[in-house]
N, CA and C atoms as an extended XYZ file, in Angstrom:
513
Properties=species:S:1:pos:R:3:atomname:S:1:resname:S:1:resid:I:1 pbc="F F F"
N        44.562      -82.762       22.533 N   UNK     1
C        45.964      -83.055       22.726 CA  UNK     1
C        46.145      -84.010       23.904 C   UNK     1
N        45.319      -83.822       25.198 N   UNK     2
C        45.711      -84.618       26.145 CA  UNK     2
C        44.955      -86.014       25.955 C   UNK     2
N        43.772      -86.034       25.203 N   UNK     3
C        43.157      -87.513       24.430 CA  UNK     3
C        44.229      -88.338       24.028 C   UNK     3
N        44.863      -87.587       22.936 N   UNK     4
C        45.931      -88.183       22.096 CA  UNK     4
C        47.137      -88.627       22.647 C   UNK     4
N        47.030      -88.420       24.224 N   UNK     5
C        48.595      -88.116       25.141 CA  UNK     5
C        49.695      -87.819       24.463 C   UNK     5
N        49.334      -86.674       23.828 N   UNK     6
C        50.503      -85.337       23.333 CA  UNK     6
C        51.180      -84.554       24.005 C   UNK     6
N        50.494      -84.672       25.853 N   UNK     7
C        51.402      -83.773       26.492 CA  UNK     7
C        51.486      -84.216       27.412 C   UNK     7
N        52.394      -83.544       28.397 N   UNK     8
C        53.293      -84.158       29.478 CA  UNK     8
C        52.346      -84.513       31.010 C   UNK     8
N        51.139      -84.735       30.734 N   UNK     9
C        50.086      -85.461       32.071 CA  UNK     9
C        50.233      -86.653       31.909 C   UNK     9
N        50.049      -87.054       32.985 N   UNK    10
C        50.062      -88.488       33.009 CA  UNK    10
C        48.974      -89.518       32.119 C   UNK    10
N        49.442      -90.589       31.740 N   UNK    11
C        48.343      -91.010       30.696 CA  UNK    11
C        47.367      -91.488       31.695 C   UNK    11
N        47.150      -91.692       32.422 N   UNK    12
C        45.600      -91.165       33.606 CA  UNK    12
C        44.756      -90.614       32.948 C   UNK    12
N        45.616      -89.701       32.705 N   UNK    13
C        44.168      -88.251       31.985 CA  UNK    13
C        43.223      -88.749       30.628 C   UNK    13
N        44.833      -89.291       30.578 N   UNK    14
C        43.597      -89.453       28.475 CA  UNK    14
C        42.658      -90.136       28.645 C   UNK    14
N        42.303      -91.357       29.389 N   UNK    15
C        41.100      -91.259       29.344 CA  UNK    15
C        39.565      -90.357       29.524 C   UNK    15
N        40.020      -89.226       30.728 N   UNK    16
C        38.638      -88.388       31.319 CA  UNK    16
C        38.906      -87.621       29.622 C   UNK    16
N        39.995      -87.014       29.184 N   UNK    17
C        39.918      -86.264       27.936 CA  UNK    17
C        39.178      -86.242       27.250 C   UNK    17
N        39.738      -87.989       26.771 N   UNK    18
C        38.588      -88.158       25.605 CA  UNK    18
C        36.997      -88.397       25.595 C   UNK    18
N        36.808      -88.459       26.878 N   UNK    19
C        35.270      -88.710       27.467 CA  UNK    19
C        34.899      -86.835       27.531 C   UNK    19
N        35.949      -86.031       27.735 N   UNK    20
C        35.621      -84.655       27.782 CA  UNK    20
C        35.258      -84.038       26.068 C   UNK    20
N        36.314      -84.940       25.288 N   UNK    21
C        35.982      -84.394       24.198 CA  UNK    21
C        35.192      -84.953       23.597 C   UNK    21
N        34.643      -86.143       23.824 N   UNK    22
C        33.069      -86.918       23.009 CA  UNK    22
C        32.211      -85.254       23.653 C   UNK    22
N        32.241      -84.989       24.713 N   UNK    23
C        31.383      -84.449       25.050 CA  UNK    23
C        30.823      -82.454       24.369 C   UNK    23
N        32.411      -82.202       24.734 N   UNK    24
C        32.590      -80.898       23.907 CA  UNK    24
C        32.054      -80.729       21.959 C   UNK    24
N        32.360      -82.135       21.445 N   UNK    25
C        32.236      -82.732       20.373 CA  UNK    25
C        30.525      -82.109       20.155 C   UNK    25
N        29.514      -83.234       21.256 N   UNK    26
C        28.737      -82.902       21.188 CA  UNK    26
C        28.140      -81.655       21.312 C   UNK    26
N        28.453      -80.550       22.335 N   UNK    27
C        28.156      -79.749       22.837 CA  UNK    27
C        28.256      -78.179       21.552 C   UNK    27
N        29.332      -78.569       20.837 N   UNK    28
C        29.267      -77.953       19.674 CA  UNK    28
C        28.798      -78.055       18.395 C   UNK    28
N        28.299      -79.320       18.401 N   UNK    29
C        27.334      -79.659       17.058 CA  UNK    29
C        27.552      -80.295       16.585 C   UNK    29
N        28.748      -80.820       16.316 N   UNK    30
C        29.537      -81.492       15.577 CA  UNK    30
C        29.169      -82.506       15.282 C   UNK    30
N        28.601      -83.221       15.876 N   UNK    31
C        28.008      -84.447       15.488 CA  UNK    31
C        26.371      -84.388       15.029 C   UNK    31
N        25.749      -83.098       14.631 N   UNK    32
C        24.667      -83.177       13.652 CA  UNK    32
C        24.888      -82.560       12.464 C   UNK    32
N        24.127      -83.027       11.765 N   UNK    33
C        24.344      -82.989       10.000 CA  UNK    33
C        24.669      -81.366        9.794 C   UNK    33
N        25.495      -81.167        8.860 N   UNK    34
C        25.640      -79.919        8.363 CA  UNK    34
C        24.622      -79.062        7.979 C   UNK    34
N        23.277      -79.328        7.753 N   UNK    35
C        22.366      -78.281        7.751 CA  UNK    35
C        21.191      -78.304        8.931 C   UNK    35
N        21.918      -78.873       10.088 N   UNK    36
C        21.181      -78.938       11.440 CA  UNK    36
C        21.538      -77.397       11.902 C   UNK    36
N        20.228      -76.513       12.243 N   UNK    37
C        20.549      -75.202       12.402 CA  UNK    37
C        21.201      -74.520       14.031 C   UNK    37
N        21.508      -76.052       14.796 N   UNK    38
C        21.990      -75.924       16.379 CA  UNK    38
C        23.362      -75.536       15.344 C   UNK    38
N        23.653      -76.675       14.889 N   UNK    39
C        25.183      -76.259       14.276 CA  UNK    39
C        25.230      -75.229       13.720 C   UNK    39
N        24.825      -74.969       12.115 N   UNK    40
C        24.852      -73.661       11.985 CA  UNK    40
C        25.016      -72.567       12.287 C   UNK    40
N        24.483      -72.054       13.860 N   UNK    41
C        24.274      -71.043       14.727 CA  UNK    41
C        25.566      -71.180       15.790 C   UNK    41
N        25.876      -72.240       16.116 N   UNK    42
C        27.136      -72.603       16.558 CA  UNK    42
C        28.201      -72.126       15.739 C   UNK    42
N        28.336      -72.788       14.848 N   UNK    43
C        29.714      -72.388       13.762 CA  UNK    43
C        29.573      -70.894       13.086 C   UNK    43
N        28.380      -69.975       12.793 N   UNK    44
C        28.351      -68.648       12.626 CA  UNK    44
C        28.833      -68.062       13.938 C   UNK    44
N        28.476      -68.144       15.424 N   UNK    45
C        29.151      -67.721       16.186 CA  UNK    45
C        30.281      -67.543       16.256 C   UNK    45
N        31.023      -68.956       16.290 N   UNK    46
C        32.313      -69.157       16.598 CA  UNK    46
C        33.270      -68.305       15.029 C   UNK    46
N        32.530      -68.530       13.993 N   UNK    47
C        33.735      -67.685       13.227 CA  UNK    47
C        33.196      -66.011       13.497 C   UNK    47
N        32.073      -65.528       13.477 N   UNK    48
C        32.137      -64.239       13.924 CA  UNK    48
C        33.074      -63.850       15.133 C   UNK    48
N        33.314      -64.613       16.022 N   UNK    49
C        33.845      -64.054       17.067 CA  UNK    49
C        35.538      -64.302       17.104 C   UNK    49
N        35.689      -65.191       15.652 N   UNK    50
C        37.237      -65.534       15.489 CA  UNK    50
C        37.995      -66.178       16.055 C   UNK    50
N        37.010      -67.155       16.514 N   UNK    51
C        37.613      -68.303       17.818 CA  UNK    51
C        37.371      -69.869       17.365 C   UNK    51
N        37.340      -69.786       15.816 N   UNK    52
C        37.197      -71.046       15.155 CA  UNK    52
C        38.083      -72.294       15.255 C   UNK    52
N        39.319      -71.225       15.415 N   UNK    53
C        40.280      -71.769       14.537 CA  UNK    53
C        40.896      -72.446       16.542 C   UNK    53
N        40.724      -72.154       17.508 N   UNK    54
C        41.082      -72.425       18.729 CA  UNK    54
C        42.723      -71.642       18.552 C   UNK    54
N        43.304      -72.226       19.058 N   UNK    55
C        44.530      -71.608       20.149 CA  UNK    55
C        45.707      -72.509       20.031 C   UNK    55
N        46.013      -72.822       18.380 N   UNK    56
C        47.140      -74.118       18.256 CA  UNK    56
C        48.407      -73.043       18.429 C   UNK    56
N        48.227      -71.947       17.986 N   UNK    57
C        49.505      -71.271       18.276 CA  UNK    57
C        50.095      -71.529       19.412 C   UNK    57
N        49.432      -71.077       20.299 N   UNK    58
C        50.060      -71.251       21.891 CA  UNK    58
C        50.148      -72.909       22.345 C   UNK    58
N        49.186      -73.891       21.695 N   UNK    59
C        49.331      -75.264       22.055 CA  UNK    59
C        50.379      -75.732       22.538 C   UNK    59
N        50.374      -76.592       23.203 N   UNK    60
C        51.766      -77.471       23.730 CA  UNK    60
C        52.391      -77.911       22.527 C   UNK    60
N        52.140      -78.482       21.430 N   UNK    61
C        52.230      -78.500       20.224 CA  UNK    61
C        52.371      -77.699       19.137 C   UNK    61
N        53.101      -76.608       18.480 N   UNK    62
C        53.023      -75.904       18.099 CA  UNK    62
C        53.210      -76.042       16.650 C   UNK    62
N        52.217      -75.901       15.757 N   UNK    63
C        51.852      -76.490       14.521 CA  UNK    63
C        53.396      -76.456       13.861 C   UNK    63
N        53.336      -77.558       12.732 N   UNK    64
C        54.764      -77.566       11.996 CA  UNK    64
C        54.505      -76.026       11.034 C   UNK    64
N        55.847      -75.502       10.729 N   UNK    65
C        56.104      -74.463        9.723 CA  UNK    65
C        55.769      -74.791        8.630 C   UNK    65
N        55.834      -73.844        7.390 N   UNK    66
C        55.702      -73.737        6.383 CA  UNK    66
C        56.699      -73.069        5.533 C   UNK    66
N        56.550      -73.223        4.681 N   UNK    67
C        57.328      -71.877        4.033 CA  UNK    67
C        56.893      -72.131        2.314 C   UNK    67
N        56.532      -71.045        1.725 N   UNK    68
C        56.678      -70.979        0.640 CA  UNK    68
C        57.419      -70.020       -0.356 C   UNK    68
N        58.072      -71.392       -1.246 N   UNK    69
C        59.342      -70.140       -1.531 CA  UNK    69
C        59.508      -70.658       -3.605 C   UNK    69
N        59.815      -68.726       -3.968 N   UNK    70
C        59.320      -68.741       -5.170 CA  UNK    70
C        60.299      -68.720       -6.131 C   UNK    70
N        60.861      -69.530       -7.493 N   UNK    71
C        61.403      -69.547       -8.591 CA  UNK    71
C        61.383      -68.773       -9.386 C   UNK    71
N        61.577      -67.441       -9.933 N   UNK    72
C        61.557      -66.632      -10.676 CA  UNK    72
C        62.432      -67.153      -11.645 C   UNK    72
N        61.780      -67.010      -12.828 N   UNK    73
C        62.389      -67.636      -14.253 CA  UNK    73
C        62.466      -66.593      -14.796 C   UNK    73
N        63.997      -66.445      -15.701 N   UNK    74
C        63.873      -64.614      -16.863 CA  UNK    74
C        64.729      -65.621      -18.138 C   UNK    74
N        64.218      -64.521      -18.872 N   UNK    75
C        64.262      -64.867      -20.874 CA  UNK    75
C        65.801      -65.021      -20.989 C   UNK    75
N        66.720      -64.904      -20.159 N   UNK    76
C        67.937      -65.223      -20.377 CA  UNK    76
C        68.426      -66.384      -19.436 C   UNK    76
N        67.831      -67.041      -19.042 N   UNK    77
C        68.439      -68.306      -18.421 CA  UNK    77
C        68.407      -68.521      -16.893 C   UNK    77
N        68.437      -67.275      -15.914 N   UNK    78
C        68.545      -67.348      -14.785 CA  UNK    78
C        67.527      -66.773      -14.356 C   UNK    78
N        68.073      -68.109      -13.223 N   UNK    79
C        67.000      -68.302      -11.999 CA  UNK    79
C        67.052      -67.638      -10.548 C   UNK    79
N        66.376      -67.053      -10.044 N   UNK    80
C        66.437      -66.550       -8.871 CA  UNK    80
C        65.502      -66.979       -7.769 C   UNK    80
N        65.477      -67.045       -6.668 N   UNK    81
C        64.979      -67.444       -5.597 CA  UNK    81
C        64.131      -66.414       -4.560 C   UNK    81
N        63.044      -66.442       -4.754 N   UNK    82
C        62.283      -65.085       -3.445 CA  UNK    82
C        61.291      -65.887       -2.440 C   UNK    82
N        60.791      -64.976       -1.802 N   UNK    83
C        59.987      -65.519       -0.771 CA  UNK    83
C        58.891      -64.646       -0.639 C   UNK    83
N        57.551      -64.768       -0.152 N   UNK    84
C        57.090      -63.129        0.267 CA  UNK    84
C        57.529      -62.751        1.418 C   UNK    84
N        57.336      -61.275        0.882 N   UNK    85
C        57.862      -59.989        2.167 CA  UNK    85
C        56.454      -59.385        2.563 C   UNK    85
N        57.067      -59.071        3.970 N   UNK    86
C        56.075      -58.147        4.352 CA  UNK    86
C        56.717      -56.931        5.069 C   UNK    86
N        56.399      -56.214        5.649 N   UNK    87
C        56.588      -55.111        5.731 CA  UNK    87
C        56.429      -54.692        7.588 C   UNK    87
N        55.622      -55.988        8.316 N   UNK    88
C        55.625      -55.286        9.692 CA  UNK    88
C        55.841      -56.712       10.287 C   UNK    88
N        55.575      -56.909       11.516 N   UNK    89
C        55.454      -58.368       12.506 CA  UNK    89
C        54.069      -58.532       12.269 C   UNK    89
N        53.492      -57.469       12.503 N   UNK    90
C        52.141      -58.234       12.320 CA  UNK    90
C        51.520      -58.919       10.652 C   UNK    90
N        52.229      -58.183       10.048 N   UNK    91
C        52.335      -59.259        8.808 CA  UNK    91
C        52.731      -60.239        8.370 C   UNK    91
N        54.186      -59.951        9.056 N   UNK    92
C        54.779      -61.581        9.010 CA  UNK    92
C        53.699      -62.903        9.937 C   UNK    92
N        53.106      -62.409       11.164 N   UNK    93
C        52.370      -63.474       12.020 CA  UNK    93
C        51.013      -63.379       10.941 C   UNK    93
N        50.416      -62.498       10.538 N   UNK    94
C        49.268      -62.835        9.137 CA  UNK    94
C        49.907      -63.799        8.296 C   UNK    94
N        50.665      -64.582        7.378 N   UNK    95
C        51.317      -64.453        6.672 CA  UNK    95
C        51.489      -65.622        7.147 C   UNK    95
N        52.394      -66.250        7.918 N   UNK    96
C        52.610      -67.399        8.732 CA  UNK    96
C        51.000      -67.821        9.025 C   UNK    96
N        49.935      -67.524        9.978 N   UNK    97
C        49.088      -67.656        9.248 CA  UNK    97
C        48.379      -68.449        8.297 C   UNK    97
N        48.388      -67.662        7.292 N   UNK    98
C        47.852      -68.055        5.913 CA  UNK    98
C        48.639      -69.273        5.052 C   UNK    98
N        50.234      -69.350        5.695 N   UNK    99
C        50.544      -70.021        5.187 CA  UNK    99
C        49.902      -71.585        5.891 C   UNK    99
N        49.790      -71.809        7.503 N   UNK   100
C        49.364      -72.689        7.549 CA  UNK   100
C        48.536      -73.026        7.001 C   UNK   100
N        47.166      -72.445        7.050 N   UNK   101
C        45.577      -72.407        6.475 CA  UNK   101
C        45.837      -73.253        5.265 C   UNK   101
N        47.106      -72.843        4.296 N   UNK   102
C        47.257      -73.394        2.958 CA  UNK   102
C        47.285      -74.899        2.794 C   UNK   102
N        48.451      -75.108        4.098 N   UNK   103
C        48.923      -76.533        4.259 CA  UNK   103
C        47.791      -77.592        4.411 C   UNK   103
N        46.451      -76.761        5.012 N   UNK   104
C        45.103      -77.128        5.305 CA  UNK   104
C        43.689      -77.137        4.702 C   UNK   104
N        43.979      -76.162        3.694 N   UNK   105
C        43.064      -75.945        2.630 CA  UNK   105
C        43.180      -77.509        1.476 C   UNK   105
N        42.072      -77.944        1.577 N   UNK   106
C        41.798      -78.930        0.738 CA  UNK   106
C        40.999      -78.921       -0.622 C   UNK   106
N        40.307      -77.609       -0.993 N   UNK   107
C        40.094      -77.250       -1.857 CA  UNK   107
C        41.072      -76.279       -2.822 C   UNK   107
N        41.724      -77.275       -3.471 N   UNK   108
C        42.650      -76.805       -4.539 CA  UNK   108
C        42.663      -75.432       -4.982 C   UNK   108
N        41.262      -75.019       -5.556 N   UNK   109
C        41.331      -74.001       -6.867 CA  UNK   109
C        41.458      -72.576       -5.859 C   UNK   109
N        40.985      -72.847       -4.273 N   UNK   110
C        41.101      -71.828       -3.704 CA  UNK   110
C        42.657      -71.706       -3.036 C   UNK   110
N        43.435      -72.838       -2.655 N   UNK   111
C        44.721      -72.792       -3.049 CA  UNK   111
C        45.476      -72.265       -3.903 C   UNK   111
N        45.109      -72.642       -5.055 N   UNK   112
C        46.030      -72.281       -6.141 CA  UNK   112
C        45.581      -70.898       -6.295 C   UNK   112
N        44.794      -70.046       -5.689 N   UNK   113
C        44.242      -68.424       -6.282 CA  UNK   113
C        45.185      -67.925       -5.003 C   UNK   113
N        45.369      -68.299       -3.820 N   UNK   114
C        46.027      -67.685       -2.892 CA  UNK   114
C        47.409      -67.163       -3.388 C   UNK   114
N        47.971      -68.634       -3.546 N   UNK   115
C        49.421      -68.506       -3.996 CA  UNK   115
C        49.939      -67.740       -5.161 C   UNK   115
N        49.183      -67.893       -6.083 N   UNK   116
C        48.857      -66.939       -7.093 CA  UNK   116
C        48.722      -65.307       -6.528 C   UNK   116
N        48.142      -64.673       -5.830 N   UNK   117
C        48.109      -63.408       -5.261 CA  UNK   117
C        49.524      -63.628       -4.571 C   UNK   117
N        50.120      -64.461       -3.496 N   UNK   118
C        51.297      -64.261       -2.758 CA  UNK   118
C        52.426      -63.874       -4.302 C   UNK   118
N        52.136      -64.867       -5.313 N   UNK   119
C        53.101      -64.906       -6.300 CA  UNK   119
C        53.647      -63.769       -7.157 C   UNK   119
N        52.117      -63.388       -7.461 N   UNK   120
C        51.904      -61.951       -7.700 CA  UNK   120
C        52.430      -61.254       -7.493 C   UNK   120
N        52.512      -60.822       -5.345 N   UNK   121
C        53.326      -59.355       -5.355 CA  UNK   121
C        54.801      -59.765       -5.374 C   UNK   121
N        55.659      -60.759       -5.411 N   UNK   122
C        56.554      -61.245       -5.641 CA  UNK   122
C        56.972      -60.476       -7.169 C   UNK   122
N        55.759      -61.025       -8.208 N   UNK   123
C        56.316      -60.547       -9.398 CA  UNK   123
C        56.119      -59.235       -9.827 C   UNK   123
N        55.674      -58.391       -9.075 N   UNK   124
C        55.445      -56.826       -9.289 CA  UNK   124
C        56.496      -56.191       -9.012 C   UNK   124
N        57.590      -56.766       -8.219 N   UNK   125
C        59.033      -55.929       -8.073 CA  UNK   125
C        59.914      -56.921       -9.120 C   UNK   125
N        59.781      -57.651       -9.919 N   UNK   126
C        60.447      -58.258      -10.630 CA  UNK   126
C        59.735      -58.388      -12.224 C   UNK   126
N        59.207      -57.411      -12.636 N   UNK   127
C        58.209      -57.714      -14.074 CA  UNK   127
C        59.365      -57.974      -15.317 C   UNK   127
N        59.988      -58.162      -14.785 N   UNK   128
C        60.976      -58.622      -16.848 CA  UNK   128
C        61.093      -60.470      -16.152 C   UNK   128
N        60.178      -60.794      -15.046 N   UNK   129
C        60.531      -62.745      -15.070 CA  UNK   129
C        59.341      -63.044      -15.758 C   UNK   129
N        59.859      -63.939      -16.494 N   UNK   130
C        58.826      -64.753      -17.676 CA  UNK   130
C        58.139      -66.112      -17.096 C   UNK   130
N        58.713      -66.960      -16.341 N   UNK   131
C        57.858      -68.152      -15.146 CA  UNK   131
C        58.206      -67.643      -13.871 C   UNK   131
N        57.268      -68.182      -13.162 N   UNK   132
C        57.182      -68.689      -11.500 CA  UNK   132
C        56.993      -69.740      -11.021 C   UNK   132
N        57.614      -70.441      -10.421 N   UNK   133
C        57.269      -71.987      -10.101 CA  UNK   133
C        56.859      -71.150       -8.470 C   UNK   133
N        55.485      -71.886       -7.675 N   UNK   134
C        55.696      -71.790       -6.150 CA  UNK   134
C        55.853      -72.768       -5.850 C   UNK   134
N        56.846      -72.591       -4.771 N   UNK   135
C        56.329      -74.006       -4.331 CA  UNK   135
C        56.535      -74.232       -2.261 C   UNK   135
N        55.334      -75.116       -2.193 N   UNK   136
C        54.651      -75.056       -1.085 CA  UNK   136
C        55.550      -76.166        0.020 C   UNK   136
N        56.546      -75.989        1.180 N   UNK   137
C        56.824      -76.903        1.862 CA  UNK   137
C        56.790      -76.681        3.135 C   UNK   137
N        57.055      -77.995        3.846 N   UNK   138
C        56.683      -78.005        5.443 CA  UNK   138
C        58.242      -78.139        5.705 C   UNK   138
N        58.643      -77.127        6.743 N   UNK   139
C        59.833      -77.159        7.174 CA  UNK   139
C        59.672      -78.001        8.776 C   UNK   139
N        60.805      -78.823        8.519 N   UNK   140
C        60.963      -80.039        9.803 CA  UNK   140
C        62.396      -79.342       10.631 C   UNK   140
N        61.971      -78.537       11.829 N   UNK   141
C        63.808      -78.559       12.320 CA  UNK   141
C        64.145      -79.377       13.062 C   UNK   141
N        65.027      -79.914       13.767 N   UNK   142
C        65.901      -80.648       13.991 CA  UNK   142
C        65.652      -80.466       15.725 C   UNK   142
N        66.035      -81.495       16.487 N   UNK   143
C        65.765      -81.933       17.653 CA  UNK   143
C        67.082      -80.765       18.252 C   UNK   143
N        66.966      -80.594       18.934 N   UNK   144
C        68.172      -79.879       19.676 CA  UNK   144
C        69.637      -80.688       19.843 C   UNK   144
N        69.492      -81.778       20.341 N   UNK   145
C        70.579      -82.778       20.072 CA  UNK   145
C        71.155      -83.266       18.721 C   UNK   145
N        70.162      -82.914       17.904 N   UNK   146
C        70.707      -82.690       15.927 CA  UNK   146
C        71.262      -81.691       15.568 C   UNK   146
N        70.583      -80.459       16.063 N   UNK   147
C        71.012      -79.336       15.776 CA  UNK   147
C        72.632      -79.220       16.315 C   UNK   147
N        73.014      -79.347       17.629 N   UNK   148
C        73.994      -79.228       18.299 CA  UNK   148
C        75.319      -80.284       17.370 C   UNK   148
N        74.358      -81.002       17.047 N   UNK   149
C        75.328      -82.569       15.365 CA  UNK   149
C        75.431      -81.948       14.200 C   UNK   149
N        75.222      -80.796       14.079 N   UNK   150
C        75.089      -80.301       12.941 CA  UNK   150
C        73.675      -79.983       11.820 C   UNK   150
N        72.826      -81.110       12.298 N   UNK   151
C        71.821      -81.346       11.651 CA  UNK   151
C        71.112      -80.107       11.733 C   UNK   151
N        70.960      -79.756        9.743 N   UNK   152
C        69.853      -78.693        9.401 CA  UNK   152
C        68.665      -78.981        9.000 C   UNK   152
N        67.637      -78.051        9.246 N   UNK   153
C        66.255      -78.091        8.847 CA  UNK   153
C        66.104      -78.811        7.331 C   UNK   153
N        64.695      -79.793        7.635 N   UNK   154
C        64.657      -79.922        5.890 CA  UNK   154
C        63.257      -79.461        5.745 C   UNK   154
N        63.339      -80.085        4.447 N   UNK   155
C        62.376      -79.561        3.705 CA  UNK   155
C        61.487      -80.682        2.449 C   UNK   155
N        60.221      -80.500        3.211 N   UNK   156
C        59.028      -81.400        2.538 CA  UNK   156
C        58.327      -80.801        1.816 C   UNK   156
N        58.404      -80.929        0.213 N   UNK   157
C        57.661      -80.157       -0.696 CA  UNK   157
C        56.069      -80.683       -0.598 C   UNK   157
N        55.355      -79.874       -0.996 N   UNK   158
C        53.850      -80.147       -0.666 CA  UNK   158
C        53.446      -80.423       -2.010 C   UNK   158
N        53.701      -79.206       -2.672 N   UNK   159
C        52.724      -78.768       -3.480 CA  UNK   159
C        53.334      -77.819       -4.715 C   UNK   159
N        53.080      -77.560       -5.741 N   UNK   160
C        53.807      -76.413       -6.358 CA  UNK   160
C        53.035      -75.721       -7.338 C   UNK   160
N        52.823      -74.628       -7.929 N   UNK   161
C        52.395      -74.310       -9.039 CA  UNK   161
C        53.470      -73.505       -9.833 C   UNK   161
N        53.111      -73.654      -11.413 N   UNK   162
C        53.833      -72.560      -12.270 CA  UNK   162
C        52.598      -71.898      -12.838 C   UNK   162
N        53.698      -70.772      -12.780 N   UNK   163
C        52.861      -69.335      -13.332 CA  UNK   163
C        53.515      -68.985      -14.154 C   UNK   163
N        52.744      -68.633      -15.772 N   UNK   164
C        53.311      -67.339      -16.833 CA  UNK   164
C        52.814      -66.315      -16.674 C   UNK   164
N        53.861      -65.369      -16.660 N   UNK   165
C        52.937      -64.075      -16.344 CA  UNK   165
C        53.364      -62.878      -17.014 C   UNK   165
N        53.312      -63.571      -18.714 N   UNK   166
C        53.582      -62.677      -19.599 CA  UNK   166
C        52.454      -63.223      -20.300 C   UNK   166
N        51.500      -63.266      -20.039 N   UNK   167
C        50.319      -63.237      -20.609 CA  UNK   167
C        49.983      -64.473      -21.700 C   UNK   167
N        51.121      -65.646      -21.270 N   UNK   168
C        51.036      -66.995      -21.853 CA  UNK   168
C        50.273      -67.826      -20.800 C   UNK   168
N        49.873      -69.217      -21.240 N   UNK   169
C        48.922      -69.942      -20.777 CA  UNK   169
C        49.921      -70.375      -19.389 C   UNK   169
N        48.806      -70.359      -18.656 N   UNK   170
C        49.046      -70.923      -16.976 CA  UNK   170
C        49.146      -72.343      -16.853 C   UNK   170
N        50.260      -72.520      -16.228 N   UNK   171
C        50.453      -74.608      -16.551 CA  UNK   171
C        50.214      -74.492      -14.850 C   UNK   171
């Protein structure tokens, strides 16, 4: 972040930064081949110990939102609107979460199986809906001086899937 002068130091810094992060770069492997076993042993550490992912939550930067929100389709015409629920805070912060991971997941088919399970318990309190559209967006809010103008949050669709889940083919 301070490489990139993302935060409020003086641009002084970005230079030692990015000379800090060639270095950290190195120091973690990163720059030998994926079946170099320094790395390997590096990156098994770091996800055993659950410190892969670093500390963007708290960042000066605090990753953009998500939200994914679901279309319930029924045999008579209407449409309804859900979201997933959870049940504690610490689910909702799981959850938030996972939703980033999604925004980040670049392998599709393991995408599309997630949302599919989120979609799922969605449709277990609703079993007479015949489609599900999900669909995946990045919520943008508004500068404080917008907000105070009126200006509301929008919304950047990502991604979407439909689901049948009356035992017709999956589009």
């Amino acid at each position: 972040m301070i490489a990139q002068g993302s935060t409020i130091l003086p641009s002084a810094c970005n230079e030692y930064a990015q000379k800090a992060e060639l270095g950290a770069t190195w120091c973690l492997g990163k720059e030998a081949g994926a079946s170099n076993p320094v790395r390997r042993g590096i990156a098994t550490y770091l996800h055993a110990a659950g410190i892969q992912a670093g500390y963007s939550f708290f960042a000066p930067n605090v990753p953009s939102q998500h939200r994914l929100s679901l279309e319930l389709f029924y045999d008579d015409g209407r449409v309804e609107y859900e979201v997933p629920r959870v049940g504690s805070r610490a689910a909702a912060l799981r959850l938030e979460s996972l939703l980033d991971r999604l925004a980040e997941e670049r392998y599709e088919p393991v995408r599309e199986a997630l949302v599919k399970r989120l979609a799922f318990s969605v449709w277990r309190e609703h079993p007479e809906v015949k489609k599900l559209r999900a669909t995946f967006e990045t919520v943008h809010l508004p500068s404080i001086t917008e907000f105070e103008h009126g200006k509301a949050e929008t919304l950047e669709p990502m991604f979407s899937f439909d689901f049948s889940l009356r035992g017709e083919e999956q589009h």
